[in-house]
C-alpha positions as CSV (number, residue, x, y, z in Angstrom):
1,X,24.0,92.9,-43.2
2,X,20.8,92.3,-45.0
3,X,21.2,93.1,-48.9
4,X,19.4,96.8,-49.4
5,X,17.3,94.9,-52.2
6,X,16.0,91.9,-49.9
7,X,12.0,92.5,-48.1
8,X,12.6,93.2,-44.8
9,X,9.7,92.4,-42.1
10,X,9.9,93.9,-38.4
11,X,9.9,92.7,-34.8
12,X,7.1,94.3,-32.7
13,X,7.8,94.2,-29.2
14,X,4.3,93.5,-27.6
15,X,3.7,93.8,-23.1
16,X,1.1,91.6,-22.6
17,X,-1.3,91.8,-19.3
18,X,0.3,91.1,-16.2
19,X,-2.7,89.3,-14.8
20,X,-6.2,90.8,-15.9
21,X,-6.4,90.0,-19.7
22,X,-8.4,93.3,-20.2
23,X,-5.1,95.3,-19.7
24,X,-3.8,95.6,-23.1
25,X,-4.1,98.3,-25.3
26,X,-6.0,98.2,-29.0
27,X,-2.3,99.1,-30.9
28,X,-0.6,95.4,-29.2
29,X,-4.2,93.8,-30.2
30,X,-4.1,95.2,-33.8
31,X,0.0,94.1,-34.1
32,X,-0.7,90.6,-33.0
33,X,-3.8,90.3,-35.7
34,X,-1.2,91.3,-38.1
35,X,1.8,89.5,-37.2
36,X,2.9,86.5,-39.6
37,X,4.1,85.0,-36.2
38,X,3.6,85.8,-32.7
39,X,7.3,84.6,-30.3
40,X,5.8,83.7,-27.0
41,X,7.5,82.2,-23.6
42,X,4.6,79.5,-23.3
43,X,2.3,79.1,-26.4
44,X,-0.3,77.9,-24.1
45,X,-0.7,80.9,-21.8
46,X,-0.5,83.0,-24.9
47,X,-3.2,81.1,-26.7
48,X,-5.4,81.6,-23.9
49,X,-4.8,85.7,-24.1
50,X,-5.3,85.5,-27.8
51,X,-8.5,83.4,-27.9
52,X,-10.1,85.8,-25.2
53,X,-9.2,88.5,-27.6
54,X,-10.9,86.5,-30.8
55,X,-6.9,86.7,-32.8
56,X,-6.0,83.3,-34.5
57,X,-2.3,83.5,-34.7
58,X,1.3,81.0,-35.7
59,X,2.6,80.9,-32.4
60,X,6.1,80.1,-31.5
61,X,7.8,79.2,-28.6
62,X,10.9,81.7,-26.9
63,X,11.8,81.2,-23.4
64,X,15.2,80.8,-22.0
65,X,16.3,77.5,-22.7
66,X,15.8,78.3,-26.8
67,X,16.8,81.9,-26.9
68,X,19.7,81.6,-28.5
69,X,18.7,79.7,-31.6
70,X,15.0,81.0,-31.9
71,X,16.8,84.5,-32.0
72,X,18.7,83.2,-34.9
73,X,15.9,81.7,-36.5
74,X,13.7,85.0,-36.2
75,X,16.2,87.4,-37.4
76,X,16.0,85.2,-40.8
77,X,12.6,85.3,-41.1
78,X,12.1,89.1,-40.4
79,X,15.2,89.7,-42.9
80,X,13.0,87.8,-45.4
81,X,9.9,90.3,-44.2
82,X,8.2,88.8,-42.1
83,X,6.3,90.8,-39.5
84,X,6.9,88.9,-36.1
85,X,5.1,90.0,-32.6
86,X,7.2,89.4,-30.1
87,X,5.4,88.9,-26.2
88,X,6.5,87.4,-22.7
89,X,3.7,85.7,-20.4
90,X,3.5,88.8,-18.1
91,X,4.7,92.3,-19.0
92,X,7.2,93.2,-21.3
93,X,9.6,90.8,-22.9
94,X,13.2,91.3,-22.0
95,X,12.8,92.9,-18.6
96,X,13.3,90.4,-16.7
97,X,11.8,87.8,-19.4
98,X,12.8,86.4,-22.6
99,X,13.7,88.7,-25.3
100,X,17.0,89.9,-25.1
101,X,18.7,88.0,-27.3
102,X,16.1,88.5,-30.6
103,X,16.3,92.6,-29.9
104,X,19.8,93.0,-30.3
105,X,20.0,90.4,-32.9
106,X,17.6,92.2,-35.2
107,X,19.4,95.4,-34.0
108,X,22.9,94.3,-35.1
109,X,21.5,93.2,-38.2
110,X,20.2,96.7,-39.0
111,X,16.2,95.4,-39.0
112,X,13.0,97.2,-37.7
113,X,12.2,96.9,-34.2
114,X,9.3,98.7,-32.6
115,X,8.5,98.9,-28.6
116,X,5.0,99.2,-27.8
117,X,3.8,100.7,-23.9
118,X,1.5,98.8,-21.8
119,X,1.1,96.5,-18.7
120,X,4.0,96.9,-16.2
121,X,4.2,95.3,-12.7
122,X,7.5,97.2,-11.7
123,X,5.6,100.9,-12.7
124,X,2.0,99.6,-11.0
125,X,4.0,98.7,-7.7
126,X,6.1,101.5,-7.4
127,X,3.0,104.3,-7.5
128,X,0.6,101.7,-5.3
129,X,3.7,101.4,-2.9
130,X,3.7,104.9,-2.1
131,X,6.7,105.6,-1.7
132,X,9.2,108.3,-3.8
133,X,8.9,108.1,-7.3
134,X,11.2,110.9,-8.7
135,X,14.1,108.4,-8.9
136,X,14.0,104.8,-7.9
137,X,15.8,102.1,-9.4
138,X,14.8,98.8,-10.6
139,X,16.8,95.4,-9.4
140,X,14.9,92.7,-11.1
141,X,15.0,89.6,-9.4
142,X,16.8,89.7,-6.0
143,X,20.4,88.2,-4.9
144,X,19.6,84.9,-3.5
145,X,23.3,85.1,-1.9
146,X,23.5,87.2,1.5
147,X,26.5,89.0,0.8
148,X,25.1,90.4,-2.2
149,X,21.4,90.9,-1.3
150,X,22.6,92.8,1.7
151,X,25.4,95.2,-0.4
152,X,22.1,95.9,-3.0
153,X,19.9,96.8,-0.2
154,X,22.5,99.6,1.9
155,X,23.6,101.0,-1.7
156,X,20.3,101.7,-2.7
157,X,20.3,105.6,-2.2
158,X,16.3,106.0,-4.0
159,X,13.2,103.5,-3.7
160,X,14.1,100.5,-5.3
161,X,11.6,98.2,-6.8
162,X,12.1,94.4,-7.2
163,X,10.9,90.7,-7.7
164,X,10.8,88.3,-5.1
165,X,10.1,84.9,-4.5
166,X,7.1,84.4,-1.9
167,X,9.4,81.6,0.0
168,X,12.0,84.1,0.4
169,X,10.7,87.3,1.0
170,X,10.2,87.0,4.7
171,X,13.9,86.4,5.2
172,X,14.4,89.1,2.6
173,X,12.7,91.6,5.1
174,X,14.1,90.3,8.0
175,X,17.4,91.2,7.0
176,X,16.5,94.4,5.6
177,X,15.2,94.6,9.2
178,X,18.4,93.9,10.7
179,X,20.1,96.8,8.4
180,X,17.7,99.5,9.0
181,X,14.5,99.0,10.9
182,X,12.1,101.4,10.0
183,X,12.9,101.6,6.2
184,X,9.6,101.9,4.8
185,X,8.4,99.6,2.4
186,X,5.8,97.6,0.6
187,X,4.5,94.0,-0.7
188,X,2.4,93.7,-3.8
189,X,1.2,90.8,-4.5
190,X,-0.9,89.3,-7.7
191,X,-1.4,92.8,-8.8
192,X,-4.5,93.5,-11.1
193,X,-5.7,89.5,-10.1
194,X,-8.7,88.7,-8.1
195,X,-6.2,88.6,-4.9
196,X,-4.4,91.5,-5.2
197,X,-3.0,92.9,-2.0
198,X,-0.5,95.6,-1.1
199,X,0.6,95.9,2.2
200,X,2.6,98.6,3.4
201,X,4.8,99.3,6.3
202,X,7.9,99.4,7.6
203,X,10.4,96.6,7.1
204,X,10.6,95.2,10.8
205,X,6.6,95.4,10.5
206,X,6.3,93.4,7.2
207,X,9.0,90.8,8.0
208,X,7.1,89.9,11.4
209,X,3.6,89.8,8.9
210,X,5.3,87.6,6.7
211,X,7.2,85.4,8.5
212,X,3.9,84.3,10.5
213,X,1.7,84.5,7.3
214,X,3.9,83.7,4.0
215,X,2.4,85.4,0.8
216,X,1.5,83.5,-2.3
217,X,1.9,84.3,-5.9
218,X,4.1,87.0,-7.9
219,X,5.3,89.2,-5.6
220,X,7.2,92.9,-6.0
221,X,8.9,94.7,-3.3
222,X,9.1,98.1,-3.0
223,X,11.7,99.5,-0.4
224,X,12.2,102.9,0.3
225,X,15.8,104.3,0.2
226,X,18.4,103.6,2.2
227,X,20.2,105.4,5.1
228,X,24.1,105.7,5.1
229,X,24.7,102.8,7.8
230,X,27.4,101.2,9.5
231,X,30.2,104.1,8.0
232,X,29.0,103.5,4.5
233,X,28.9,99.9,4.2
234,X,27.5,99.0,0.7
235,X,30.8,101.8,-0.3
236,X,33.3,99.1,1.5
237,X,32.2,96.1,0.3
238,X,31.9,97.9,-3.3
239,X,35.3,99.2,-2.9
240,X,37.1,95.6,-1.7
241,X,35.4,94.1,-4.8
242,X,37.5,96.6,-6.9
243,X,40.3,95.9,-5.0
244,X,40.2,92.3,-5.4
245,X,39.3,92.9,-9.5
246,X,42.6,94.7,-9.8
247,X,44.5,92.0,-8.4
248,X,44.0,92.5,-4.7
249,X,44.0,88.8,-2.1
250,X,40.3,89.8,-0.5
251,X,41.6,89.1,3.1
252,X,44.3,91.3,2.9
253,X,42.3,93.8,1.1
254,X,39.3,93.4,3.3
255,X,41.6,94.4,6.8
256,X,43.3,97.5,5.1
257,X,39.7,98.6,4.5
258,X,38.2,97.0,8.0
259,X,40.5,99.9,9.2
260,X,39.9,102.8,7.0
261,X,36.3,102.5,7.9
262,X,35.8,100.9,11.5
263,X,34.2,97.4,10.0
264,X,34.7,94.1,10.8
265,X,37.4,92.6,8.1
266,X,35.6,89.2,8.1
267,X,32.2,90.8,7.8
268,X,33.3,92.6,4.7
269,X,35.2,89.2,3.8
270,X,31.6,87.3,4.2
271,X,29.9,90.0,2.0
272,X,32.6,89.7,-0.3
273,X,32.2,85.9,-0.8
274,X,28.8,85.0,0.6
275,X,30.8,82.8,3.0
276,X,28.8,80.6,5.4
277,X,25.6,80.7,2.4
């Protein structure tokens, strides 16, 4: 804990634009003016929102392969009272991005941390998608594993929003697709760039688009929620993994339930494992 007579600075949590440099609001412009240091995921892209903004700051670097250490590092110098701004290249930092690890450091360490709003590609998608916003749910970036992609996508009971990677979206959709055909759904791509684009449809529509026509750049998928198929499938698979976490041999394990619910026990097995990936 940090002696009760010691300055103390703050961390400032700061989204930055996820593409137009316009979008960000006067407060995150007046923190990073202020900030004895601004922790960034790439000094140069940050430089380049700064100097479009006319703020001459200490940059210093934070991505994932320092985290750990330049948490450390920072928590000493706010304890000492320095103010530090932290940003991400897109967004806001620790969603998805760098910035965990310096949050709950200054957090344990009883210091001042302060959010600010802004910029968001998982909120812009979801109201440009069109689809129920009441309760949705937010995956990050997607399973690359088939097992698990496909469990996430029949357990999803509300929209769910995600990332995904232009090369792997079509087969994404395609198998989607396979699960429930006319799911509704939707693509944004480079949103608030010069090439923005969302396209909407179902997901047997958009994996045909976009296996002919591949997207490019940062992409979000929006899918609408998901029927109960196949007698509850994401529930099997969900309950063999508990099985096997309380001790359980998955074949075994996935035949008891292959007959409590009609399913194939080496489909469930496959899911289980992502067997044949």
């Amino acid at each position: 804990m940090i002696p009760p007579e010691a300055p103390v600075g703050r961390l400032v949590v700061c989204p930055t634009p996820i593409g137009n440099l316009a979008d960000i609001t006067l407060r995150a412009l007046d923190e990073l003016r202020g900030a004895d240091l601004v922790a960034c995921e790439d000094t140069r892209r940050t430089r380049l929102l700064l100097d479009r903004h006319g703020i001459d700051a200490r940059l210093v670097s934070l991505h994932e392969h320092n985290e750990a250490s330049r948490a450390a590092e920072l928590c000493r110098r706010i304890a000492a009272g320095e103010a530090v701004a932290l940003v991400s290249d897109a967004g806001t930092p620790a969603i998805s991005d760098p910035g965990f690890a310096l949050v709950r450091g200054c957090l344990q360490q009883g210091l001042p941390v302060e959010v600010l709003p802004g910029a968001s590609a998982v909120t812009t998608a979801l109201v440009a998608s069109g689809l129920p916003a009441p309760r949705w749910c937010f995956a990050g970036f997607l399973p690359r594993r088939r097992g698990e992609l496909r469990s996430l996508l029949l357990e999803a009971r509300m929209t769910l929003v995600a990332f995904e990677s232009p090369r792997r979206l079509a087969a994404t959709l395609a198998l989607a697709a396979e699960l429930e055909p006319q799911r509704p759904a939707a693509v944004c791509s480079e949103l608030t760039k010069l090439h923005e684009e969302v396209v909407r449809g179902t997901v047997a529509e958009l994996a045909g688009r976009y296996a002919a026509d591949p997207p490019r750049g940062e992409i979000v998928l929006v899918l609408g929620a998901a029927e109960a198929l196949d007698g509850d499938a994401g529930a099997a698979v969900t309950a063999l993994r508990e099985l096997v976490d309380a001790g359980a041999r998955p074949r075994p394990a996935a035949a008891a339930l292959a007959r409590l619910t009609g399913r194939s026990a080496n489909e469930l097995y496959r899911e289980l494992t992502g067997a044949g990936e």
